[in-house]
C-alpha positions as CSV (number, residue, x, y, z in Angstrom):
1,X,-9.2,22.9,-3.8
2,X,-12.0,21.3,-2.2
3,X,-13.3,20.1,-5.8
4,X,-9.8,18.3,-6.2
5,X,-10.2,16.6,-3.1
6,X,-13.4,15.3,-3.7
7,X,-12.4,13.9,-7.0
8,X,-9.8,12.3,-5.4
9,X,-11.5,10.4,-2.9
10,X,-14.2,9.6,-5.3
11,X,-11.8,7.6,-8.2
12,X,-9.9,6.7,-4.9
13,X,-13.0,5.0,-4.0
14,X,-14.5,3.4,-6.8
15,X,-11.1,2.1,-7.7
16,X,-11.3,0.1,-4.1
17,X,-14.9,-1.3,-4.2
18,X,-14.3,-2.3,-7.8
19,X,-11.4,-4.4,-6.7
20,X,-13.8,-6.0,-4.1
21,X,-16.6,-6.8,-6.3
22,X,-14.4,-8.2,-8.8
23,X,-12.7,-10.3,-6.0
24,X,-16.1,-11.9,-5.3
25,X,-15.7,-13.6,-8.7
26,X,-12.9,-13.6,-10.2
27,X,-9.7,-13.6,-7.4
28,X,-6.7,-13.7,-9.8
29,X,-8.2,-11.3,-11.9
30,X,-8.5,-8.8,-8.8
31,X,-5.4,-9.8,-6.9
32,X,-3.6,-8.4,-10.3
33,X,-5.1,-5.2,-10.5
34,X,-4.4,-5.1,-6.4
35,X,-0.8,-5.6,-7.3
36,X,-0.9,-2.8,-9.8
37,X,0.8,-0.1,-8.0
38,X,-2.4,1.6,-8.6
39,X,-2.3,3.8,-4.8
40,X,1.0,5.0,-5.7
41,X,0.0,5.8,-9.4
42,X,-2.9,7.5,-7.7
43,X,-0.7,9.5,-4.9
44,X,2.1,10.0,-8.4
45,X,-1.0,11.9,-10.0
46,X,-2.3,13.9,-7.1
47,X,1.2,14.8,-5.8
48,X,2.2,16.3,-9.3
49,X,-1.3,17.6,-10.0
50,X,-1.1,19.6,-6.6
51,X,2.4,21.1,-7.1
52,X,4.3,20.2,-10.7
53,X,7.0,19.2,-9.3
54,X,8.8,16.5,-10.5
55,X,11.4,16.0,-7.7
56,X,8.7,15.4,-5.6
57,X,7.4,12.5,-7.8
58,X,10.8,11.1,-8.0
59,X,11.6,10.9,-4.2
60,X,8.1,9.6,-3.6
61,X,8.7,6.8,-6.2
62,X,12.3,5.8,-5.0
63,X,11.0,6.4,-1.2
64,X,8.3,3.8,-2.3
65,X,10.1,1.1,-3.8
66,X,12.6,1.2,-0.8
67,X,9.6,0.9,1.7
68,X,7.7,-1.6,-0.1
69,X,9.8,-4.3,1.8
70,X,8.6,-4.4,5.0
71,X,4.8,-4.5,3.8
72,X,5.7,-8.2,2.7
73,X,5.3,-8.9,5.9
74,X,1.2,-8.1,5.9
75,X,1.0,-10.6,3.0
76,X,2.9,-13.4,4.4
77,X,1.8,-13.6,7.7
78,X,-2.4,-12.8,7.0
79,X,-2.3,-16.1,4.8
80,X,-0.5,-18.3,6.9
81,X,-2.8,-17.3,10.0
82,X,-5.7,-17.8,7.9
83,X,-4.6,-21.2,6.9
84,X,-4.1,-22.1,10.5
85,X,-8.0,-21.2,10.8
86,X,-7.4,-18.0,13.2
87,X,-10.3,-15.8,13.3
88,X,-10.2,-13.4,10.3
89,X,-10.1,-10.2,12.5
90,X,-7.6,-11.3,14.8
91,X,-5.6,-12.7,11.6
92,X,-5.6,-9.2,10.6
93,X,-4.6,-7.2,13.3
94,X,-1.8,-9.8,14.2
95,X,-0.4,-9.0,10.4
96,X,-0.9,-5.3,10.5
97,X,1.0,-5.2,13.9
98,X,3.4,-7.5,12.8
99,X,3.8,-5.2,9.5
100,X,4.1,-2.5,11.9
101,X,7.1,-4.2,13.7
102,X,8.6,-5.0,10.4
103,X,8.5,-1.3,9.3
104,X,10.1,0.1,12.6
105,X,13.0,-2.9,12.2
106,X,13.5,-1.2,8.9
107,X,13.0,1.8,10.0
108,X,15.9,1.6,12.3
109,X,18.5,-0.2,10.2
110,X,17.9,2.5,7.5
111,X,19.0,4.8,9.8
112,X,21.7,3.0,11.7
113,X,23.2,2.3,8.5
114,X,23.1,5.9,7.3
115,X,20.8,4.8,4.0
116,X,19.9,7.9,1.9
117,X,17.3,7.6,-1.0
């Protein structure tokens, strides 16, 4: 178990700092593979890998896509703060925050509205 774990983190891992170091040079070229689902392919393997169980993998993937709106939010607000010249770190935590906001919003009509996925 704690050999599974450490694999994890470790492809988790150079997965990320490739991303960066290819961002240094080439930003299409990472901001493609960012878009790549590739932490839900990654959570897809390790959640069937840990229990075989398909249904698991389903719900996850549906329970994704349907909570993949709200993080819009992150990638539209970061840029336009950035463009405005706000600090980067304050940029940040104003779009995570804002994100955060977005996904309770959600959050909330999903459940007012009785939404079941």
């Amino acid at each position: 178990m704690l050999f599974r774990s450490f694999l994890k983190t470790i492809i988790s891992a150079i997965i990320i700092v490739a991303v960066s170091e290819i961002a240094k040079k080439y930003t299409w070229t990472a901001a493609i593979i960012v878009s790549l689902p590739l932490t839900s392919l990654l959570a897809f393997i390790w959640l069937y890998w840990d229990t075989k169980d398909y249904q698991k993998v389903i719900e996850l993937s549906y329970s994704t896509l349907v909570m993949s709106i709200p993080s819009f939010v992150f990638f539209i607000v970061l840029p336009i703060l950035l463009k405005f010249k706000q600090n980067f770190v304050f940029s940040l935590i104003v779009s995570i925050i804002s994100t955060a906001i977005a996904y309770a919003i959600f959050m909330f009509i999903i459940k007012k509205f009785n939404f079941n996925f």
